[in-house]
C-alpha positions as CSV (number, residue, x, y, z in Angstrom):
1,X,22.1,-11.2,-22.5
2,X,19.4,-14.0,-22.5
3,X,17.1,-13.9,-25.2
4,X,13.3,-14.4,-24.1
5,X,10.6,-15.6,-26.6
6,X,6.7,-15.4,-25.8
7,X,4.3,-17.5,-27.4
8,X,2.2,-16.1,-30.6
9,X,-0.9,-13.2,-28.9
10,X,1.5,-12.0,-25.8
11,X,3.1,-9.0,-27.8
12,X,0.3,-7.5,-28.1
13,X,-0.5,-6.9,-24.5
14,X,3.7,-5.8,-23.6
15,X,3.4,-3.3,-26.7
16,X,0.8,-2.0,-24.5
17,X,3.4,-1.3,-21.6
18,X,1.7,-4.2,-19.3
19,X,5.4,-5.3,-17.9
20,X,4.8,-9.1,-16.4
21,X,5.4,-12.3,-18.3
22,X,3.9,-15.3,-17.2
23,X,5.5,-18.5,-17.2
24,X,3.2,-20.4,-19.7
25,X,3.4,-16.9,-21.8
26,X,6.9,-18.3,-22.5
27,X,8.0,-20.0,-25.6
28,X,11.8,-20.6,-25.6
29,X,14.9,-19.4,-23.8
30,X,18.4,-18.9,-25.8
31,X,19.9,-20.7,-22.9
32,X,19.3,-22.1,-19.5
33,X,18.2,-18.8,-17.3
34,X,19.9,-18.0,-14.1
35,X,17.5,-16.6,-11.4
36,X,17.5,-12.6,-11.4
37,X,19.4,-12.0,-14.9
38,X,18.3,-9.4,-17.4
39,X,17.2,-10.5,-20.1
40,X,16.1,-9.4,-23.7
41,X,12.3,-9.8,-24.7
42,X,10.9,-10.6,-28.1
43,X,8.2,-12.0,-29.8
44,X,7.7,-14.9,-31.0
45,X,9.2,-14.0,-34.7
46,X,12.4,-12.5,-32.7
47,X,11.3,-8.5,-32.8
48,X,12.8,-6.6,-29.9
49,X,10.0,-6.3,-26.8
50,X,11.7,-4.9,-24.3
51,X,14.3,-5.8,-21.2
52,X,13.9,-6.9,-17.9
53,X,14.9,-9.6,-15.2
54,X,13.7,-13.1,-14.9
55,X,12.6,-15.4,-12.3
56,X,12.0,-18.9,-13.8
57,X,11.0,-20.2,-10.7
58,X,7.6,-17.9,-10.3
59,X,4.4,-17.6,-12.1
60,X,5.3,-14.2,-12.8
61,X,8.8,-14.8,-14.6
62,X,9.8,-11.5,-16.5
63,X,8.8,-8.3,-15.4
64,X,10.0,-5.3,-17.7
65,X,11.9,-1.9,-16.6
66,X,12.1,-0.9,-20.7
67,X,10.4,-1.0,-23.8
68,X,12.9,1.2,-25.6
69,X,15.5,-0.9,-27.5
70,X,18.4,2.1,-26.5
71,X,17.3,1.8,-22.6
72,X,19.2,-1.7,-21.4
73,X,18.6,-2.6,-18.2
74,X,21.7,-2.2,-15.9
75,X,22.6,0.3,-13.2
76,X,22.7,3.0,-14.7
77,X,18.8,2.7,-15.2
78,X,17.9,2.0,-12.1
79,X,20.0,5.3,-10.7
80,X,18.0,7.2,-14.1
81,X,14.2,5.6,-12.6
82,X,15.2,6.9,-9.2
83,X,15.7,10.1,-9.8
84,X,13.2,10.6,-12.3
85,X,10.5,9.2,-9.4
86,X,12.4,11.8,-6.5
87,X,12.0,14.6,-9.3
88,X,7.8,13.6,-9.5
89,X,7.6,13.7,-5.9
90,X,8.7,17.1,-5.4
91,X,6.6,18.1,-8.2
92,X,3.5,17.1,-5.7
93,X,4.1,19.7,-3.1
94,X,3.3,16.9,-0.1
95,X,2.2,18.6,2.5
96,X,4.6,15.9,5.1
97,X,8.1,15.1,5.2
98,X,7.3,11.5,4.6
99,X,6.4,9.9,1.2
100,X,6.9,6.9,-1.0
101,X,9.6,7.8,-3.2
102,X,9.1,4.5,-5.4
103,X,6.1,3.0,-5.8
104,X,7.3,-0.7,-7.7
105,X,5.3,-0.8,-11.2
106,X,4.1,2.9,-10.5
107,X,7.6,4.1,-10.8
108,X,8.9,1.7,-13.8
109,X,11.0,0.1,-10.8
110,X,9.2,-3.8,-10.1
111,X,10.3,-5.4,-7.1
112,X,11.3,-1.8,-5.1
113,X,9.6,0.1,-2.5
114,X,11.2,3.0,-1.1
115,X,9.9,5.6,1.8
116,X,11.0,8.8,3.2
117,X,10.8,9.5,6.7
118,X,12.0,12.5,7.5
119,X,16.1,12.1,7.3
120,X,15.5,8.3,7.1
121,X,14.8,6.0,4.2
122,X,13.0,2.6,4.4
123,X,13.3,0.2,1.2
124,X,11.7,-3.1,0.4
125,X,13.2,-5.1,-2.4
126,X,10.1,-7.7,-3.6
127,X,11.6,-9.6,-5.9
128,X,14.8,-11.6,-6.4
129,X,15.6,-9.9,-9.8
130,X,15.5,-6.3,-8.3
131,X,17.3,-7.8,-4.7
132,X,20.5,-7.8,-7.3
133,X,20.8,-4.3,-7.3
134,X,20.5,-3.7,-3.6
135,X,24.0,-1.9,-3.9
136,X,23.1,0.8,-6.8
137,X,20.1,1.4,-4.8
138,X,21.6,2.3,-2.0
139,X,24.1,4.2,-3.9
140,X,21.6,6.3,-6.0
141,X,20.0,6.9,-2.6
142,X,23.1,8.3,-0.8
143,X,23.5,10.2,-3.9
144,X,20.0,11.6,-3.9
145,X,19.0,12.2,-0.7
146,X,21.8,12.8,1.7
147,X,20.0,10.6,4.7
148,X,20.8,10.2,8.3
149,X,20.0,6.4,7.4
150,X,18.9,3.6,5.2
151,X,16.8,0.5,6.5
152,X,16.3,-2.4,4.8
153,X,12.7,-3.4,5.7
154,X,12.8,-7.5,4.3
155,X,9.2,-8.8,3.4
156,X,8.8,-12.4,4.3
157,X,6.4,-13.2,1.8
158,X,8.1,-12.2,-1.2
159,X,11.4,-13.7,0.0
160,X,9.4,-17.3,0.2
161,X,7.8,-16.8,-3.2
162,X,11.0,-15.6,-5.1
163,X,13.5,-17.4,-3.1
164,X,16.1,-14.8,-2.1
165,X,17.4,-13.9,0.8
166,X,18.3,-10.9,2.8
167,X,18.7,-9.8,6.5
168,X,16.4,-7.2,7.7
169,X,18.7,-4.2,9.2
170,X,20.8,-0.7,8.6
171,X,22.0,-0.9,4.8
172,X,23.9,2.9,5.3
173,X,24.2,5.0,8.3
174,X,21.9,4.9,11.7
175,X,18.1,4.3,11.9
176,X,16.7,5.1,15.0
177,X,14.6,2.3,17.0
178,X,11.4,5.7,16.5
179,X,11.1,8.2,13.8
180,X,8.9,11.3,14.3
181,X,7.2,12.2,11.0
182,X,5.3,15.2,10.4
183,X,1.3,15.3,8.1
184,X,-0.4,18.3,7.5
185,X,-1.0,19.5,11.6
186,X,0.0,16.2,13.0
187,X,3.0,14.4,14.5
188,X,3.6,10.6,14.1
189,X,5.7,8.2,15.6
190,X,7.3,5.5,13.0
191,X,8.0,2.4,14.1
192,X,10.3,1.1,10.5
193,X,11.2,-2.2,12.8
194,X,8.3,-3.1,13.8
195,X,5.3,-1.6,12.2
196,X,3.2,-3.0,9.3
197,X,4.6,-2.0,5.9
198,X,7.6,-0.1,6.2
199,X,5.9,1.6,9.3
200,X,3.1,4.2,8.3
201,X,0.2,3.4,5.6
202,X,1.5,7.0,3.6
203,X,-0.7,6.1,1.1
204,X,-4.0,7.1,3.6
205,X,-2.8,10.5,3.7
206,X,-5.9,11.9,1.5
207,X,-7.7,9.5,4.0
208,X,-7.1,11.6,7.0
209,X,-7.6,14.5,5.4
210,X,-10.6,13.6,4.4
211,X,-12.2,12.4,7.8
212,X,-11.2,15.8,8.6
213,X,-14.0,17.8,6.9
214,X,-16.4,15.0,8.1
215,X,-16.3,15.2,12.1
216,X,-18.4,17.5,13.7
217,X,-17.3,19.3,17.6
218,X,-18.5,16.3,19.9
219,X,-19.0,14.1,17.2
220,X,-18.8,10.0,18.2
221,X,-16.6,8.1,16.3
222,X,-15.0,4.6,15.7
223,X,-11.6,4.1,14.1
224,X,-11.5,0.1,13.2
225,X,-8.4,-1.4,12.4
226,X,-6.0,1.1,13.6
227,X,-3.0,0.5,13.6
228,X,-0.6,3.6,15.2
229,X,-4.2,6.1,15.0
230,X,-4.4,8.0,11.4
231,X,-7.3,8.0,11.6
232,X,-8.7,8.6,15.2
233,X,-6.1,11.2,15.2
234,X,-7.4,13.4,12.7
235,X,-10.8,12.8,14.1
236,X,-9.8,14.3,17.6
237,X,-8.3,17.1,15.7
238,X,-11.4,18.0,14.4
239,X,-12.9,18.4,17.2
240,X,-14.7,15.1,17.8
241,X,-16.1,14.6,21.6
242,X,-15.2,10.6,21.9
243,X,-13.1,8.6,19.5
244,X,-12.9,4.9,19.8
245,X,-10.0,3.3,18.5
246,X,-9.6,-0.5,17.9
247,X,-6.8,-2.9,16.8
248,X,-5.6,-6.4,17.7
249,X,-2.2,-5.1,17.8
250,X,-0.9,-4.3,21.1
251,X,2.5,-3.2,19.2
252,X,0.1,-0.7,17.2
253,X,-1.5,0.7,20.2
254,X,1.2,1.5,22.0
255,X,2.8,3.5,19.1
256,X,-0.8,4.6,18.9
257,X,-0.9,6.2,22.6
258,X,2.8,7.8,22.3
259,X,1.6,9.3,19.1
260,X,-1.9,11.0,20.8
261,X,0.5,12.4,23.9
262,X,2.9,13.7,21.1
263,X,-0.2,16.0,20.0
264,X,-1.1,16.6,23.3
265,X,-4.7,14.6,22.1
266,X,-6.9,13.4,24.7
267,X,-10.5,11.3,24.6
268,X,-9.0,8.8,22.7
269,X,-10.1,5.4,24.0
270,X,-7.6,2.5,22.4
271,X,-9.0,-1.2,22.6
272,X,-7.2,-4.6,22.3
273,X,-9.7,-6.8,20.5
274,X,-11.0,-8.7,17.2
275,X,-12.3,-6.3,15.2
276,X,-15.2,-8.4,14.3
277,X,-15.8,-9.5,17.4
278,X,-16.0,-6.2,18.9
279,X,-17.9,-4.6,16.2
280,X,-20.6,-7.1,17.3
281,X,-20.4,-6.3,20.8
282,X,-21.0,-2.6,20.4
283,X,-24.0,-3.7,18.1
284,X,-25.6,-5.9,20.5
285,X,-24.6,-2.9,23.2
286,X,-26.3,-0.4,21.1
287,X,-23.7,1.8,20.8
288,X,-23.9,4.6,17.5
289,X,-21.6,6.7,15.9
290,X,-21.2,10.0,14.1
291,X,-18.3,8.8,11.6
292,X,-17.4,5.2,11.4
293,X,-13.8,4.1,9.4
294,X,-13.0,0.5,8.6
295,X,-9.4,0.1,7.2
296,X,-8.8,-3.5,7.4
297,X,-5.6,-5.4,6.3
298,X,-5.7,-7.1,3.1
299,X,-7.8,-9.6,3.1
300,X,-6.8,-11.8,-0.3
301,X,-3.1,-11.9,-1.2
302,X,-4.4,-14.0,-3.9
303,X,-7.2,-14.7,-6.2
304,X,-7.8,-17.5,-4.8
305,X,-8.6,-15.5,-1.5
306,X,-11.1,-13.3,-3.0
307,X,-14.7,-15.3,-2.3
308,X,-13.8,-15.7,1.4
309,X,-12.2,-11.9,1.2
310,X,-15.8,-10.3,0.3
311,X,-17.7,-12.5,3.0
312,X,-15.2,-10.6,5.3
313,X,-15.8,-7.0,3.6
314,X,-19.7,-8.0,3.8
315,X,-19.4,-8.5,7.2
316,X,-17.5,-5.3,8.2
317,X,-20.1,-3.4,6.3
318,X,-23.0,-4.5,7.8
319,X,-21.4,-4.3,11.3
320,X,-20.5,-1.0,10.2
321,X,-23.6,0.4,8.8
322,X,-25.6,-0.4,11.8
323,X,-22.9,1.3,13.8
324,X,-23.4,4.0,12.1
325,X,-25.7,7.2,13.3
326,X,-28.7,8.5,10.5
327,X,-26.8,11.6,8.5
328,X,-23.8,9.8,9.7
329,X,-20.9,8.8,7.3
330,X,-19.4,5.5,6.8
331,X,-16.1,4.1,5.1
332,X,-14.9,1.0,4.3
333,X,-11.7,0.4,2.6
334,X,-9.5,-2.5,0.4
335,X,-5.6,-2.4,0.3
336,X,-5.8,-5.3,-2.4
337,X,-5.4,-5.4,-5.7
338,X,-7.4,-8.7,-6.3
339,X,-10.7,-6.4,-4.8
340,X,-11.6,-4.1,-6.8
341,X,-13.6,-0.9,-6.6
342,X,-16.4,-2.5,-8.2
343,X,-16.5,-5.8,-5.4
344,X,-16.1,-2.9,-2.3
345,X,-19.5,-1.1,-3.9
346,X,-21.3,-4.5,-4.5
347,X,-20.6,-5.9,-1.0
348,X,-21.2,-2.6,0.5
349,X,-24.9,-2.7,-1.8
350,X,-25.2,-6.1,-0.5
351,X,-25.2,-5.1,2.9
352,X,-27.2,-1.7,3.0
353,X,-30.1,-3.8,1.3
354,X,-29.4,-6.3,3.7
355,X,-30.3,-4.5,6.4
356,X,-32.1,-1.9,4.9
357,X,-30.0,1.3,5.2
358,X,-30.3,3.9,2.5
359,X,-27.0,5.3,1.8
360,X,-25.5,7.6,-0.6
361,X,-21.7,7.6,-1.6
362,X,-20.0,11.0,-1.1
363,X,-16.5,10.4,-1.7
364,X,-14.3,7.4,-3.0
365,X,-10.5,7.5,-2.2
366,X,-7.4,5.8,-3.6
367,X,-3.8,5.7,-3.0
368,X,-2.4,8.9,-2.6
369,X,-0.1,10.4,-5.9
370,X,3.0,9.9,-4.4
371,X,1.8,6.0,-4.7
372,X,1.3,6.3,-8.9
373,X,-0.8,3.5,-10.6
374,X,-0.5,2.7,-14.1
375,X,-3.4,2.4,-16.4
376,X,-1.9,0.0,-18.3
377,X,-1.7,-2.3,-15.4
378,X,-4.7,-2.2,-13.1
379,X,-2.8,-4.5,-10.4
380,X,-1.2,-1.1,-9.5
381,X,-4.3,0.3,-8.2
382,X,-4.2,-1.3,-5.1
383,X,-6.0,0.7,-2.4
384,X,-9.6,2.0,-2.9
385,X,-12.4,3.3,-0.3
386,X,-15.8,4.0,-0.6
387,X,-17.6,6.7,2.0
388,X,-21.1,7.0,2.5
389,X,-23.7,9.1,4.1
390,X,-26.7,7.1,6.0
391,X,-29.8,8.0,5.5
């Protein structure tokens, strides 16, 4: 197996269970590498690390599956992580038939995302490293699960940062072109093909059940962002008079009307626009609301990304907070991991002194626990949102 050395101060940090390895971290190989190998980390005096794959071709070049000297990385692992992660999930009692069984870095697995949809699984391989085990995946997943189907759901981006390639399809069985998912009350269509992600952000479902206990019979309210209705759902469940529901994805909002005549839900208006742009147009309209949501995509992929990110997060948040009703409640969220908690509260500061809004926070949601984070790695909490009461 190649042998991987890091420079003199790294060990520290991997001895902490942080499992990336940055190229410059890097201080000899024992041979050339080959793209996607495991390989054998130590520290720069040769003392066992831990194993994982390599990419030399990234920034981030090793990422780790063990730190135990007995636990090699091979199949046999990857089988072991999967159904250790299936074995946590039931242990959560999820109130749905569809959850994230791995969660990448949450689940000791980097570079995989699987989802559960009913009697249909979704999987996302990020990295080339973990691409080279597509077939024990798959296998462990027959194994575990007993499916209908398996889809393979191919991220773009990752492909062009690692370099690998794969063809989006059916890895095992049939996948229908909709799958009907059930949460809590509700029904949901799945688009796996077409929708963001592998087809349904799972990891809002404390979200929507939140939004629940907030809408008031005849309540007003204003679902920005989206995508296939979570959240305007849930708010016309509970009762709310008029729910106004925007997104610039036609694809979106036509999953987003089958899903409201699937729960027989009506007073749901769905609009094609700019969320910014609209959001000014029911300002200068005058238009209020009882409950305002603002889930936007992520914003900064990158670090880079970030400065122009928060202007965008500033801007929603002062659209928002005008938008919003006195005694009416407000949320704004991040899917990012480069924002964190602490930029969503300063922006959202920003703009309530801005335009002089008293507000106090009543809640702040994250990714739900079928979507683990590890505290040893903050890059795994990804998804955080702030609500708030105007006053």
């Amino acid at each position: 197996m190649l042998q991987v050395r890091v420079v003199p101060g790294i060990e520290d940090k991997l001895k902490g269970f942080f499992p990336w390895i940055y190229r410059p971290e890097i201080s000899s190989f024992s041979r050339k590498p080959k793209k996607g190998e495991p390989v054998v980390v130590r520290d720069f005096g040769g003392r066992f690390l831990g194993y994982g794959y390599i990419n030399p071709e990234v920034n981030i070049a090793v990422r780790l599956l063990s730190f135990d000297k007995k636990e090699k990385l091979n199949a046999e692992l990857i089988k072991k992580r999967i159904r250790e992660a299936y074995d946590y999930r039931k242990r959560l009692y999820i109130n749905s038939n569809a959850f994230r069984l791995v969660h990448s870095e949450g689940d000791l697995l980097p570079g995989l995302i699987v989802d559960v949809y009913g009697e249909y699984v979704v999987v996302e391989f990020t990295t080339y490293g973990m691409s080279n085990f597509r077939k024990d995946v798959v296998s462990a997943l027959i194994e575990l699960l007993n499916s209908k189907g398996i889809y393979e759901k191919v991220n773009e981006y990752a492909q062009r940062i690692e370099g690998f390639k794969a063809q989006e399809g059916v890895l095992y069985g049939e996948v229908p072109e909709r799958i009907v998912v059930w949460e809590h009350d509700l029904r949901y269509n799945v688009d796996v093909q077409e929708g963001q992600k592998t087809g349904f952000f799972l990891d809002q479902r404390n979200a929507r059940k939140l939004v629940r206990g907030l809408v008031e019979p005849g309540d007003r309210c204003l679902d920005v962002f989206c995508h296939t209705g979570g959240f305007a759902l849930n708010m016309k469940r509970a009762g709310a008079g008029r729910v106004l529901a925007v997104d610039l994805s036609q694809k979106a909002l036509e999953v987003a009307k089958e899903n409201a005549k699937l729960n027989s839900l009506e007073g749901i208006e769905w609009v094609r626009a700019n969320a910014f742009n609209f959001l000014r147009d029911l300002q200068r309209a005058g238009k209020r609301f009882d409950v305002v949501v603002i889930d936007p995509p992520s914003f900064a992929k990158n670090k880079a990304a970030v400065p122009n990110a928060l202007r965008g997060y500033k801007e929603l948040c002062v659209q928002g907070l005008r938008l919003t009703k006195r005694l009416g409640y407000f949320a704004i969220f991040s899917c990012s991991h480069h924002i964190t908690e602490n930029h969503l509260i300063e922006v959202l500061t920003e703009a309530s002194y801005g335009i002089r809004r008293q507000v106090r926070v009543i809640a702040k949601t994250f990714q739900d626990r079928d979507h683990p984070w590890v505290l040893q790695m903050p890059n795994t909490l990804y998804l955080k949102g702030v609500w708030v009461e105007v006053l």
